[in-house]
C-alpha positions in Angstrom: -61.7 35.0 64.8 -61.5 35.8 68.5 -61.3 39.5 70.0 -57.4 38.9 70.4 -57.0 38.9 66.3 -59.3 42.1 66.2 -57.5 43.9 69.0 -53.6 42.8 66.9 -55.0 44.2 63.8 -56.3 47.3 65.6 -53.4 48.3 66.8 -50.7 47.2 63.7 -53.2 49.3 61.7 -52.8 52.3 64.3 -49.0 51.9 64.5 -48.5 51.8 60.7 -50.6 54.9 60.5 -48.7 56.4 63.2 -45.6 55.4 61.2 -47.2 57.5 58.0 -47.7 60.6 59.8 -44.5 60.3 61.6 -42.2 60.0 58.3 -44.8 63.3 56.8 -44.3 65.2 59.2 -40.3 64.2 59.4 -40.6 64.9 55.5 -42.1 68.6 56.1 -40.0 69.8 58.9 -36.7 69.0 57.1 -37.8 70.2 53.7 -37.6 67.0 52.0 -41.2 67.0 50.6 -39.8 70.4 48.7 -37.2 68.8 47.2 -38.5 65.6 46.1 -41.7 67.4 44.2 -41.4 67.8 40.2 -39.1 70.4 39.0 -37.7 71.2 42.3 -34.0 69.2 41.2 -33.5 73.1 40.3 -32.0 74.9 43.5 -34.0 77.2 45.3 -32.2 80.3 44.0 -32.0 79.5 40.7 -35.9 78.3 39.8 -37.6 80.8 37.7 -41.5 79.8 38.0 -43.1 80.7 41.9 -46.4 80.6 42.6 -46.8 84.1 44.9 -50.5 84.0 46.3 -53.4 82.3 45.5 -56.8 83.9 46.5 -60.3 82.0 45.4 -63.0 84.5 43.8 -65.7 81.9 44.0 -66.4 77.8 44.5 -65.4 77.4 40.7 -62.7 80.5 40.0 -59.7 81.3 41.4 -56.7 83.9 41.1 -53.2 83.2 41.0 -50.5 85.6 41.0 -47.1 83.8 39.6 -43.7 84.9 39.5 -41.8 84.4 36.1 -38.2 85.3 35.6 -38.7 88.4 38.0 -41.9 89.3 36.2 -45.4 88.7 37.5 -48.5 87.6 35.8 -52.0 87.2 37.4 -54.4 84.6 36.1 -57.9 83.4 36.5 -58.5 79.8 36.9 -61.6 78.0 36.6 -62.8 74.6 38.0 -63.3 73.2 34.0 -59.6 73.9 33.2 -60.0 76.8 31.7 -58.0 80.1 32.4 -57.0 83.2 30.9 -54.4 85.9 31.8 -55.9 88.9 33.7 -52.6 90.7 33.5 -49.3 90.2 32.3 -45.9 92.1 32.9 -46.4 92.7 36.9 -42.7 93.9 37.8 -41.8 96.2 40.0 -42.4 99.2 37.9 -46.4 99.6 37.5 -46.8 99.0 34.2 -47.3 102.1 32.1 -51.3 102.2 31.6 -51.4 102.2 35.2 -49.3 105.0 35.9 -51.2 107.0 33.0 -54.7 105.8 34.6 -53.5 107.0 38.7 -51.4 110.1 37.0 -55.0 111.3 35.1 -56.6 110.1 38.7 -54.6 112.2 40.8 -55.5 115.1 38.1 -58.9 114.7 38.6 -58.7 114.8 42.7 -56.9 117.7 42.4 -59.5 119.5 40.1 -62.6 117.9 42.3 -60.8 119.8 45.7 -60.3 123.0 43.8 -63.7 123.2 42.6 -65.0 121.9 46.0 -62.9 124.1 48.5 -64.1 127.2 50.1 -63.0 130.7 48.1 -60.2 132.1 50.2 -60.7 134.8 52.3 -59.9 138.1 51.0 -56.5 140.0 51.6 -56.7 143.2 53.8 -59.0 145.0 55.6 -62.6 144.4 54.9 -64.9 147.0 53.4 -68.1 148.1 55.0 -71.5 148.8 53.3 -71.6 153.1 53.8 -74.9 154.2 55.0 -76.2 154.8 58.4 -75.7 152.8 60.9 -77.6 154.2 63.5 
């Protein structure tokens, strides 16, 4: 083969590689990627499964916070395919043994101030020892 067969192939394989990223890109921008995934033939408005954030604890774990029917649920991942559910019910009412835990919180910050705060100073005039003062 002579350089002219290298330099065709070089640049067919440039142009149909161009081509690729050029219908992606295409594919992206007009949100046809979305809809051709699986389970997306549901409208937009209508699916009930979203996954909200993602955040990664470690190389091997990860959170991921999904949205079910209006409800959220947060769940650890792992990189062996296990998981668990951290927390379920996140709506947008904190769920009740939250509010208990910051209600009995904000207790205990009010109590820590009261006991920590400077007496008042006292109402009227001061008294003075007696004795002399000469």
């Amino acid at each position: 083969m002579d350089l002219d067969s290298y330099l065709r192939f070089a640049l067919a394989l440039v142009l149909v590689i161009g081509l690729i990223a050029l219908i992606a890109w295409l594919m992206r921008r007009f949100g046809i990627a979305q809809r051709l995934a699986p389970g997306s033939a549901t409208p937009r408005k209508n699916r009930r499964l979203a996954v909200i954030e993602v955040c990664a604890v470690d190389g091997r774990r990860r959170l991921v916070l999904l949205r079910r029917d209006g409800v959220e649920h947060l769940v650890m991942l792992s990189a062996n395919g296990g998981g668990f559910v951290v927390e379920r019910g996140i709506g947008d009412e904190r769920p009740s043994f939250a509010r208990t835990l910051n209600e009995e919180t904000a207790e205990d910050d009010e109590a820590a101030e009261r006991e920590s705060a400077p007496p008042p100073p006292p109402a009227g005039p001061v008294a003075r020892p007696s004795g002399d003062a000469s």
